[in-house]
C-alpha positions as CSV (number, residue, x, y, z in Angstrom):
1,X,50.6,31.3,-28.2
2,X,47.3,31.4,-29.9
3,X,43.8,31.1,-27.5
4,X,43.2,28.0,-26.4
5,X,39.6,26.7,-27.5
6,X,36.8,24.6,-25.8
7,X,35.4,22.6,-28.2
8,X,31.3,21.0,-26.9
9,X,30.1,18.2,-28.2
10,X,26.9,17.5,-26.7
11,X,23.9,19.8,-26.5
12,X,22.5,19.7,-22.5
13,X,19.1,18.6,-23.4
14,X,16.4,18.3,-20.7
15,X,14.8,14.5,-20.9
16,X,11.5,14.4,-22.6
17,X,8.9,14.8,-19.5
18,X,6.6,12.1,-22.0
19,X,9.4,9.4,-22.8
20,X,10.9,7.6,-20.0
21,X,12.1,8.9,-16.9
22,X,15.6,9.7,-16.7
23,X,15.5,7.1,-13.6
24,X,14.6,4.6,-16.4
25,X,17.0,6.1,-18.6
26,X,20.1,5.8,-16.6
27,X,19.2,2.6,-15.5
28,X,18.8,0.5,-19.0
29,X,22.3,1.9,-19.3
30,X,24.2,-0.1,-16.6
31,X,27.0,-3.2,-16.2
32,X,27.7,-5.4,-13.0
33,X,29.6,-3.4,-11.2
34,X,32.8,-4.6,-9.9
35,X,33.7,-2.1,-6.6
36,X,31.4,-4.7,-4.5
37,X,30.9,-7.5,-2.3
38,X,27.8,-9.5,-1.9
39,X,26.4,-9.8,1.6
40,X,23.5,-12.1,3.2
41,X,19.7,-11.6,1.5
42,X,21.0,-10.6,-1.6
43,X,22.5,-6.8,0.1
44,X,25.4,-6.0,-1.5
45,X,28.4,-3.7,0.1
46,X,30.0,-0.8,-2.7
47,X,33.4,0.5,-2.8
48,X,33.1,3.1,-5.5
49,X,33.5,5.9,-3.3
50,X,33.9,6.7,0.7
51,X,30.2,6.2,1.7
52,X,30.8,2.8,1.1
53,X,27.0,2.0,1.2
54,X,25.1,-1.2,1.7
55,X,22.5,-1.5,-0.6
56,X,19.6,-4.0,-0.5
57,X,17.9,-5.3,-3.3
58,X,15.6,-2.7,-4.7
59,X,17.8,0.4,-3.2
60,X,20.1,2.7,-4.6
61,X,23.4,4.1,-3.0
62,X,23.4,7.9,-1.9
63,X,24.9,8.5,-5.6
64,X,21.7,7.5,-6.9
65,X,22.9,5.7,-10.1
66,X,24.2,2.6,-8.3
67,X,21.4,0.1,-8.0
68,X,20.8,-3.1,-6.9
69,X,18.4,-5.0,-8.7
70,X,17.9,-8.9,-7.7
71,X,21.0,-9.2,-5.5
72,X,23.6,-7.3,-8.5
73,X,25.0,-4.4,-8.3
74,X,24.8,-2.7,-11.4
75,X,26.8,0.5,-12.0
76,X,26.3,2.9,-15.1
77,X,28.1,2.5,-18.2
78,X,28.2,3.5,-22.0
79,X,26.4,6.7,-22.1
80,X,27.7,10.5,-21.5
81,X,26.4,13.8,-20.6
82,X,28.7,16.0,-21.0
83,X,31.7,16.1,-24.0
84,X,33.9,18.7,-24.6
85,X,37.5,18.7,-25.8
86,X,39.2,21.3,-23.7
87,X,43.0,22.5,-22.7
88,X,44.5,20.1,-19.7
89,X,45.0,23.3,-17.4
90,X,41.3,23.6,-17.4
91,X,41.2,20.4,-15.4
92,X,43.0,21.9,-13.5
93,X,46.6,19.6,-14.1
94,X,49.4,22.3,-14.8
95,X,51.9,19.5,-14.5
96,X,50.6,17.3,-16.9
97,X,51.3,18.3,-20.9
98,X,51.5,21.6,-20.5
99,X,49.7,23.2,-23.8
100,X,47.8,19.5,-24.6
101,X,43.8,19.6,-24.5
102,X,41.7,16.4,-22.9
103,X,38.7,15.0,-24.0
104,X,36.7,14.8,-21.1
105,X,33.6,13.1,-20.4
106,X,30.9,13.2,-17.6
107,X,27.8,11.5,-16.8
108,X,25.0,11.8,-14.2
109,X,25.0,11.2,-10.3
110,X,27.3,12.9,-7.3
111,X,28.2,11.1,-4.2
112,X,28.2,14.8,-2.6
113,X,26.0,17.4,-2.9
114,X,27.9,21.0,-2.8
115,X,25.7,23.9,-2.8
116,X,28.1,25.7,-5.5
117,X,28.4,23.2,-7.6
118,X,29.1,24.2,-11.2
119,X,27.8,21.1,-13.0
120,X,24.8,20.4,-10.6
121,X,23.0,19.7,-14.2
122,X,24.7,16.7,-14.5
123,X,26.3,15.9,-10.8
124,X,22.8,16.7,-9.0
125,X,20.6,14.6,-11.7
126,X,18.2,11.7,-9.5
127,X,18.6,14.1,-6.4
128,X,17.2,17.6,-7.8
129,X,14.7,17.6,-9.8
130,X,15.6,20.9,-11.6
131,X,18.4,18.9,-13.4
132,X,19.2,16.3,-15.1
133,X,20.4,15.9,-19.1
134,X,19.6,13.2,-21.3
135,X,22.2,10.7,-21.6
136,X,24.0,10.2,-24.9
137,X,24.8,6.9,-26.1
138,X,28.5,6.0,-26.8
139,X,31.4,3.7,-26.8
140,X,34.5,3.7,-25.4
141,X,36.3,3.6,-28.5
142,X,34.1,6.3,-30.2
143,X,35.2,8.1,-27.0
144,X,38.8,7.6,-27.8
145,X,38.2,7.7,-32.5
146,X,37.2,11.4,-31.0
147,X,40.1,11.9,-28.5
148,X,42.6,11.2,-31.2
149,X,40.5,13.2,-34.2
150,X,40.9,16.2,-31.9
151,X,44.5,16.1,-31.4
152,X,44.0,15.1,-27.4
153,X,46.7,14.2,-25.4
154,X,44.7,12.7,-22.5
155,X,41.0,11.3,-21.9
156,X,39.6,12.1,-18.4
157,X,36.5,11.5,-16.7
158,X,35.0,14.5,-14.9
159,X,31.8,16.6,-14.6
160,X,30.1,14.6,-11.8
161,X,32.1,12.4,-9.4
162,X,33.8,9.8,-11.6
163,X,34.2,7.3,-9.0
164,X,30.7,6.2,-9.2
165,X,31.1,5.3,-12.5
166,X,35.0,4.3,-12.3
167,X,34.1,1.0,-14.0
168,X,32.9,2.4,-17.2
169,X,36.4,5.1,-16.5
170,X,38.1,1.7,-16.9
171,X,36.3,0.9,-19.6
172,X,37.0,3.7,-21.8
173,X,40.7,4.1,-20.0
174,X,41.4,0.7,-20.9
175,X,41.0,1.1,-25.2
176,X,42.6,4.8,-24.7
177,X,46.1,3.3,-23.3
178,X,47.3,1.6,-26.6
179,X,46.4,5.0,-28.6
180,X,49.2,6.7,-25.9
181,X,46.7,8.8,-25.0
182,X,47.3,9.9,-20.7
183,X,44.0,9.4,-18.4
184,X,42.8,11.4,-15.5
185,X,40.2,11.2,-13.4
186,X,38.9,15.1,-11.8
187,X,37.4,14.1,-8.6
188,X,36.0,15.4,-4.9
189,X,38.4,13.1,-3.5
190,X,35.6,11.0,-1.6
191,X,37.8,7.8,-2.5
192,X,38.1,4.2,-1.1
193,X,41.8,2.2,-1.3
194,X,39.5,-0.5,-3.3
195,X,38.4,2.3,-5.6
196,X,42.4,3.6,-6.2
197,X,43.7,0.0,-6.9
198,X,40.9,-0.9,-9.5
199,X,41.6,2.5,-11.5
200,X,45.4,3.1,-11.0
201,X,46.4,0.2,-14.0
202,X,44.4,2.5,-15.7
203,X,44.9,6.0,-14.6
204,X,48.0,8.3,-15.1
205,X,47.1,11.5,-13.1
206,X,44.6,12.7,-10.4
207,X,42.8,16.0,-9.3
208,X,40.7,16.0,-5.7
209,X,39.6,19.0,-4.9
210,X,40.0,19.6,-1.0
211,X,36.9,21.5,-0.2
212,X,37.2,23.0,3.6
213,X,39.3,21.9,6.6
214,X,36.2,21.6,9.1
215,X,34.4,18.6,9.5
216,X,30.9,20.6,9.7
217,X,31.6,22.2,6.7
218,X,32.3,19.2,4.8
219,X,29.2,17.3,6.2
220,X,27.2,20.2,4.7
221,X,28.2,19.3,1.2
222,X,27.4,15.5,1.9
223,X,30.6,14.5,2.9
224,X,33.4,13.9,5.3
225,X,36.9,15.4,5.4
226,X,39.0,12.5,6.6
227,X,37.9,10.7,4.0
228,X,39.1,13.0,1.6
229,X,42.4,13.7,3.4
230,X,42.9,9.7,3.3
231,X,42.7,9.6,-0.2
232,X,45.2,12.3,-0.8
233,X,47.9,10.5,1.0
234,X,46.3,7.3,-0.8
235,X,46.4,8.6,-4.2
236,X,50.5,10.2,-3.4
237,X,51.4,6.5,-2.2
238,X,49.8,5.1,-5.5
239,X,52.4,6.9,-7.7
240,X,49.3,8.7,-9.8
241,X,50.1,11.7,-10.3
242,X,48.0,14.4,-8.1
243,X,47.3,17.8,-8.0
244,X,45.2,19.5,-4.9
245,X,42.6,22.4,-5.7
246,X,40.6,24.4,-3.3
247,X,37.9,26.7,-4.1
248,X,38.1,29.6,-2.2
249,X,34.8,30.5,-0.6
250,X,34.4,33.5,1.4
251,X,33.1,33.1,4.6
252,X,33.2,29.3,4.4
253,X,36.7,28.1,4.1
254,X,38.5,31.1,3.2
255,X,40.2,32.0,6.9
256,X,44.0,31.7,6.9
257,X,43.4,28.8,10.0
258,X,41.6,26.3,7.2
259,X,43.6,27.4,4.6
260,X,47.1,26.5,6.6
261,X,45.6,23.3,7.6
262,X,45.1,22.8,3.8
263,X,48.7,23.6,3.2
264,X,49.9,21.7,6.0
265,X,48.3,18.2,5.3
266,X,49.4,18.6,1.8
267,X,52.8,19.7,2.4
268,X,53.4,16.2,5.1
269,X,52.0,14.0,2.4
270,X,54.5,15.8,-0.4
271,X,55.6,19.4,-1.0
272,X,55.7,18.4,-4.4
273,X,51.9,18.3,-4.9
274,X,50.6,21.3,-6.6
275,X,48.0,23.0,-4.9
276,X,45.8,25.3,-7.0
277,X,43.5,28.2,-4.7
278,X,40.5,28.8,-7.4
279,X,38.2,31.2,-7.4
280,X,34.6,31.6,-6.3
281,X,31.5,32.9,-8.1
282,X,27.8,32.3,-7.1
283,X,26.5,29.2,-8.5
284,X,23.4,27.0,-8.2
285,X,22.4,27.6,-4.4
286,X,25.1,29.5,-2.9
287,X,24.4,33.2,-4.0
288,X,25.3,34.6,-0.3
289,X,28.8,34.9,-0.8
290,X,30.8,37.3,-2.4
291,X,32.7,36.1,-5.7
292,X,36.3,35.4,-4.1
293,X,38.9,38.5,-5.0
294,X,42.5,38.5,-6.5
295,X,43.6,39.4,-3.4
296,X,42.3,36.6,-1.3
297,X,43.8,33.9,-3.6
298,X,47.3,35.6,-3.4
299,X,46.9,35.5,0.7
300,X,46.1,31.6,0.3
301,X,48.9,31.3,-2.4
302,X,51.6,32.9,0.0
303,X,50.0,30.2,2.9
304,X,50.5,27.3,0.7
305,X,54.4,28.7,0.1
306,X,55.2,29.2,3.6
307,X,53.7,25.5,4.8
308,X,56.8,24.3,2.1
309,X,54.6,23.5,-0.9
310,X,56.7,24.6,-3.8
311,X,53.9,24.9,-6.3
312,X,51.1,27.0,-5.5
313,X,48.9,28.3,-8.0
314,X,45.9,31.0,-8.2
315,X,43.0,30.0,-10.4
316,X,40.1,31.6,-12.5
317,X,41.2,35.1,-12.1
318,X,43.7,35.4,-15.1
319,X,45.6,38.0,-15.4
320,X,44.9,39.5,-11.7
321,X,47.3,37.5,-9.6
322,X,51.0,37.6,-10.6
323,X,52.9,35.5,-10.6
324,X,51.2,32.3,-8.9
325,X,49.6,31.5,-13.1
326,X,53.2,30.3,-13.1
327,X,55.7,27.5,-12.7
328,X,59.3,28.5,-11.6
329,X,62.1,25.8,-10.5
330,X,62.2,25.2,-6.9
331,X,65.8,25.1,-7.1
332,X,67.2,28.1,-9.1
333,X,64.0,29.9,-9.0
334,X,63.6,30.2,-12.8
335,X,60.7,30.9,-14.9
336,X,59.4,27.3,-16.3
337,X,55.7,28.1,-17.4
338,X,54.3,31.2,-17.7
339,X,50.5,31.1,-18.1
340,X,47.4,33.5,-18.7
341,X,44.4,31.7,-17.8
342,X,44.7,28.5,-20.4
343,X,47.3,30.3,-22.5
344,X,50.6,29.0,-22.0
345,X,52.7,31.8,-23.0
346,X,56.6,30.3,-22.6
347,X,57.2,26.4,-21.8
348,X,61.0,25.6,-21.1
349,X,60.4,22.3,-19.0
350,X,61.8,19.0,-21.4
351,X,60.4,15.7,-22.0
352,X,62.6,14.8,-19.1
353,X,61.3,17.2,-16.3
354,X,64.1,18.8,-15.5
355,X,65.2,22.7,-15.2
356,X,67.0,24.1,-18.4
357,X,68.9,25.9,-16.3
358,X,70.0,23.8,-13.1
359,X,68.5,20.6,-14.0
360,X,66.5,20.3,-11.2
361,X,63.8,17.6,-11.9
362,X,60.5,19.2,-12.1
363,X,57.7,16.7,-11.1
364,X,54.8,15.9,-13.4
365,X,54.3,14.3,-16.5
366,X,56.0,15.7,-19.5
367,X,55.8,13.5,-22.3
């Protein structure tokens, strides 16, 4: 098959030092939120993601774009920052419409703060002062007019943590269902059960990326790993449809201890949750470590295979690691997908999910 293509639709423009701030920005573009409850003296409790912050009038939550203003909670809504129309595997979902492209969306704001982070422009904007983009207005169904213009399959909400913006998610989730376009949300993981049961009438499949198996690792990045362990088995139970990555960073999580811990808690929950190991390259403010080699990802590959998981895949080094691009049938062993990078090169699993040879079901969503 043909290249796939990534297809931008915003320009990352830097706000205008002599029009408003992007503080004032952000925050003429807001709703009530809904992930709350009101407490005594007009503080309010949030349950948009696992900090689950109490926020007095005047304060904002450690995401920054969460505000409460007079005893409301407002939450942001009807803008983007980031637009691009790209393939699914991207995300990364290889057990969601193999071949399709989403149209994903960001904003601004990050519950975490990860020293590597690839889209600090936008995740790190209110909390660095080197970032930040101008917001873009939209609506949700000129989001989904463009989903279906491009030939998308799915809408998903991505580039900073979506759960701090879940309600506008909904928003746009909600006039992309009756289209049959599929929804995703690409998250840290950092999730709350209040959070999961407001998106899930919504949301089809789920991506947290498990970042490290040591609490003081986590902690550095701004948050905590039970929380994010929580929410895998919360998101499993939930019946979305998940897929685990880990970003393989030398010298921070990359010894075989962490990485069998990974496996482990993954494999307990389901061994039918794929688990992509991605690769590393310096990024924002972690230029210490070494990119991450081929053979590093094929060590944590062969990990994840021995704790049970029956997909494990190696990511962002196409070409380089064998055969863990692909998907083969747990039962019979056969060749499903076989990938390059974004290119899916042969596709032999049916609308149903099953093996063409042993007709094994193959989890994931198909059609």
């Amino acid at each position: 098959m043909s290249p796939r293509h990534i297809t931008t639709f915003l320009e990352r423009s830097i706000p205008d030092g002599g029009a408003a701030t992007l503080e004032q920005q952000l925050d003429a573009r807001v709703r009530p939120a809904e992930l709350v409850t009101a407490l005594p003296d007009g503080a309010v409790r949030c349950f948009a993601c696992g900090h689950r912050c109490l926020v007095k009038p005047g304060r904002r939550g450690i995401c920054k774009v969460r505000f409460n203003r007079d005893g409301t909670l407002l939450a942001p809504a009807g803008y983007v920052a980031a637009l691009q129309c790209d393939p699914t595997e991207k995300k990364p979902f290889f057990h969601v419409l193999p071949g399709s492209d989403t149209l994903t969306f960001g904003m601004l704001g990050c519950d975490f703060h990860c020293g590597y982070c690839q889209n600090w422009l936008t995740s790190q904007a209110l909390r660095d002062d080197a970032a930040g983009v101008s917001p873009s207005d939209v609506t949700a169904d000129g989001l989904v007019a463009l989903a279906l213009r491009q030939g998308a399959k799915l809408v998903g909400s991505s580039y900073n943590e979506p759960l701090i913006t879940a309600e506008w998610a909904v928003d746009v989730f909600r006039a992309a269902r009756p289209h049959g376009l599929r929804t995703a949300f690409i998250s840290n993981g950092n999730a709350t059960a209040e959070v999961l049961d407001y998106i899930r009438p919504w949301t089809d499949a789920y991506k947290i990326d498990l970042k490290a198996m040591d609490d003081r690792r986590y902690r550095e990045l701004g948050g905590v790993l039970q929380h994010v362990l929580d929410a895998i088995r919360l998101v499993h139970e939930r019946g979305f449809w998940l897929e685990v990555v880990t970003l393989v960073v030398p010298g921070f999580n990359d010894d075989d201890a962490q990485l069998a811990r990974a496996a482990d808690h993954i494999a307990a929950i389901s061994p039918d949750i794929p688990w992509h190991v991605t690769a590393f390259h310096k990024d924002y403010r972690m230029t210490d470590p070494d990119d991450t080699r081929a053979e590093a990802l094929v060590r944590a590959c062969e990990i994840g295979a021995r704790a049970g998981l029956r997909f494990v895949y190696a990511g962002n080094l196409p070409g380089r690691v064998g055969r863990w691009e692909n998907t083969y049938c747990p039962g019979c062993r056969d060749l499903l997908i076989e990938r390059t990078g974004y290119v899916i090169r042969r596709q032999r699993v049916g609308p149903d999910g099953s093996c063409p040879e042993c007709r094994a079901p193959i989890p994931g969503i198909w059609c």
